[in-house]
N, C-alpha and C positions, 0 to 999 in steps of 0.2 A: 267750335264749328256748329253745334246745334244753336247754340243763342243765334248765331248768326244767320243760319236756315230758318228759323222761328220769324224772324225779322219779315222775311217773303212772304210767313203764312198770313202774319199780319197788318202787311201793308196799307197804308192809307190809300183811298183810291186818289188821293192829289199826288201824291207821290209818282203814281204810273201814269197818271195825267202828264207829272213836271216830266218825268224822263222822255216821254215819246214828245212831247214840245220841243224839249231841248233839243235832241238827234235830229229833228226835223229843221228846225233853226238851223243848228250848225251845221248843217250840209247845203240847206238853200243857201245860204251865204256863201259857203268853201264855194259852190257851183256859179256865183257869180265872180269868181276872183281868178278859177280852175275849169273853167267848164270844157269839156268836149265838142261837145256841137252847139251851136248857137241857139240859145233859149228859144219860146213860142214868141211870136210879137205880146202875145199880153199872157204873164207867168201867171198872173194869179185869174185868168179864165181860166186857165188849162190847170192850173190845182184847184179851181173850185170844181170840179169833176171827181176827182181824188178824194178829194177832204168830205164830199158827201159819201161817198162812196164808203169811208173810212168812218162815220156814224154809224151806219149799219154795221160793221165789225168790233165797234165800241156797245153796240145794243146785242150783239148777242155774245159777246163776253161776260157782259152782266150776266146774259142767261147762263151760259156754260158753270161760271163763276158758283152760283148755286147748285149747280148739279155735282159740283166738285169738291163742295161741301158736306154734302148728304153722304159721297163715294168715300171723303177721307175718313168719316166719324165709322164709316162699316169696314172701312180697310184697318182703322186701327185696334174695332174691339175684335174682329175675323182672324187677324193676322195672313190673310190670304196675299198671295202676291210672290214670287220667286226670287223677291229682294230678300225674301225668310226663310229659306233655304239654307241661306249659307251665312256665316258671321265674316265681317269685314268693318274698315273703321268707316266710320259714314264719310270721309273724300272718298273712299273708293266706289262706294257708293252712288256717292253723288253722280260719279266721273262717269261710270257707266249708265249711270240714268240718263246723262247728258246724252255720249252718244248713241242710245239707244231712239231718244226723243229726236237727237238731229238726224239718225237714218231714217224714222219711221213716219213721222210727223211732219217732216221738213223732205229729205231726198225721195222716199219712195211714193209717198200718196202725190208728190208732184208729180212724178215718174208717171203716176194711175193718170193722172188728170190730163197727160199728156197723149195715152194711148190708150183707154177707154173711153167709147166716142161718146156716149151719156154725159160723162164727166166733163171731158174736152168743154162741150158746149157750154158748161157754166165756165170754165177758163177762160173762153176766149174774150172774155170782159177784160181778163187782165195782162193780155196784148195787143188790145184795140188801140193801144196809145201809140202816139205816132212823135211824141216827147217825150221818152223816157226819163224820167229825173228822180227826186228822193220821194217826191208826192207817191209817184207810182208803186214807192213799198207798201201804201194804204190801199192802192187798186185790187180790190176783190168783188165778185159776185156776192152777195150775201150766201148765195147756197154752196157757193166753191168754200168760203171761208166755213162755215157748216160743217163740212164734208173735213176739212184738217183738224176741226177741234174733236169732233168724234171720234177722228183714227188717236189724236191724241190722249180722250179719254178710255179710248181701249185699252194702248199701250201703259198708261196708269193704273189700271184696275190690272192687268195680266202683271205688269213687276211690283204689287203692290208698296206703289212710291208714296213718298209722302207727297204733301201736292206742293210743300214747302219746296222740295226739287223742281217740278215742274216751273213754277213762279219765277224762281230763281232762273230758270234755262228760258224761262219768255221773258226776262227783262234783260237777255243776255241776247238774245234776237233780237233787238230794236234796232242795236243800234248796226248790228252786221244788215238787217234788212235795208236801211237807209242810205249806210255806205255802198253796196253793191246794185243800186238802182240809182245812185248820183250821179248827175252829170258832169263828175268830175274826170280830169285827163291827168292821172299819175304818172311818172317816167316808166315809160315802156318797161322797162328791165325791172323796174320797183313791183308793178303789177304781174307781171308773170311771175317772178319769184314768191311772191306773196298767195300766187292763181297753187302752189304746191302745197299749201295747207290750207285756207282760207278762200273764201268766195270774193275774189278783187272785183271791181267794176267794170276793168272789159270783160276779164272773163263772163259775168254776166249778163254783157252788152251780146254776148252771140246771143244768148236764152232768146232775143229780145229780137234778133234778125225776123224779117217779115216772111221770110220760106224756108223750108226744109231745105238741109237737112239743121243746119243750126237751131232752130224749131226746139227741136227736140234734141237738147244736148245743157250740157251745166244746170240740174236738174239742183243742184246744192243750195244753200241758204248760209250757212256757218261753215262748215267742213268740208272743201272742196276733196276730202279721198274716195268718199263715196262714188264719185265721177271716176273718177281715177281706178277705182276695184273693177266697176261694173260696165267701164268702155265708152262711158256718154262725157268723158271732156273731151274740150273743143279748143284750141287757141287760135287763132289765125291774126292776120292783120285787122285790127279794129276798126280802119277806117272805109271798109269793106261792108260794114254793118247799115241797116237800113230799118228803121222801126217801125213799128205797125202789126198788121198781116196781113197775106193778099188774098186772102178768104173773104175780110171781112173792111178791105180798104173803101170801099163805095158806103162804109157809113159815119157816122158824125161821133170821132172818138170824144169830144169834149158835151155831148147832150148828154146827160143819166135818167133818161129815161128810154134813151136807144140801147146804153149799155145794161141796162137792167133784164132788158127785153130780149137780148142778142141771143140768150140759149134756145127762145121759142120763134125767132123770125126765121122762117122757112127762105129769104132772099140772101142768108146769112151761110154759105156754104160749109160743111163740116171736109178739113183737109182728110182723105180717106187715112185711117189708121188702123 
């Protein structure tokens, strides 16, 4: 099990390059064979908004990437961290690192971004789109994405993990990020069942609804229970859904340099939270 954790801590950066290629691939395709709602008139306008958008989260990965560095060489001569408390075999370890990383990193700081209205404003970069598809698992603010790698390297320093967990639980997000923003139509009854452990695609086609209260509901990423503990799932008819937001529909979700700007355009309405 450690060789195999080891493996994460030293991955090639092509290696995470090929992976997020691939999921990305394989889901543009699935969505033209499967899709939901009828593509943009031109797909690849409307992912080249995304995919820049998705450079800045690749440029400060790098940066995090050394910070994570410096944390694991003092986590491991310190021994600080609450993962050293107690003996266990390293799966269980691991298992609870995971979902520690998918409540805290992934359910709750979206949770923040949804109703701290500071935060909100760097979000609403990443429901301006009015074409939800696989591209948009790359739609982030540079400073929303900021704000999750931070809570993540909290949550790392506080269970002192190895970072070989963390690697491991972010290359275990890709590909759930990709699936649950594709514009794929799975059989009704396949995706609600699936909506009871897992983040399926309608379910977080409501996330993606342009008003409240859907808004603010399927807050998850990988493990839909968190929604399910804390009262914010949502399921209804999916074809109910309507993309965008109406705070922020009078602007140009495919320009990046509107969506860059959107947290400081005062024309840019904040939904009261």
């Amino acid at each position: 099990m450690e060789t195999f954790l080891s493996f994460f801590e030293s991955m090639p950066v092509w290696i995470k390059a090929a992976w997020i290629v691939f999921f990305l691939s394989f889901f543009w395709v699935l969505e033209g064979v499967y899709s939901f709602y009828a593509p943009p008139k031109s797909k690849w306008k409307h992912a080249k908004t995304n995919f820049f958008l998705l450079l800045f989260v690749i440029i400060i990965n790098a940066f995090f990437g050394i910070i994570l560095t410096a944390i694991n060489e003092w986590l491991s001569s310190s021994g600080f961290g609450l993962l050293n408390f107690f003996k266990a075999p390293v799966w269980a370890k691991l298992f609870l690192s995971i979902l520690v990383l998918d409540f805290t990193s992934q359910y709750f700081v979206h949770f923040l971004l949804h109703k701290v209205r500071w935060m909100w404003r760097l979000h609403i970069t990443h429901h301006t789109d009015k074409h939800v598809d696989v591209t948009t698992g790359t739609r982030h603010h540079p400073l929303d994405f900021m704000i999750r790698e931070t809570f993540a390297l909290s949550v790392i320093i506080l269970m002192g993990m190895p970072i070989s967990y963390y690697f491991f639980y972010r290359m275990l997000t890709i590909p759930f990020t990709y699936f649950n923003h594709a514009n794929i139509s799975l059989p009704l009854k396949l995706d609600k069942a699936l909506s009871y452990v897992i983040v399926s695609p309608n379910m977080h086609k409501f996330h993606h609804h342009y008003q409240l209260p859907w808004t603010d509901s399927n807050f998850g990423n990988v493990l839909s229970i968190w929604d399910r503990i804390f009262g914010t799932y949502v399921y209804d008819d999916p074809n109910k859904i309507q993309y965008g937001l109406d705070s922020s529909d009078h602007t140009d979700d495919e320009n990046v340099l509107v969506q860059l700007t959107i947290p400081f355009n005062k024309d840019v309405k904040s939904i009261d939270k």
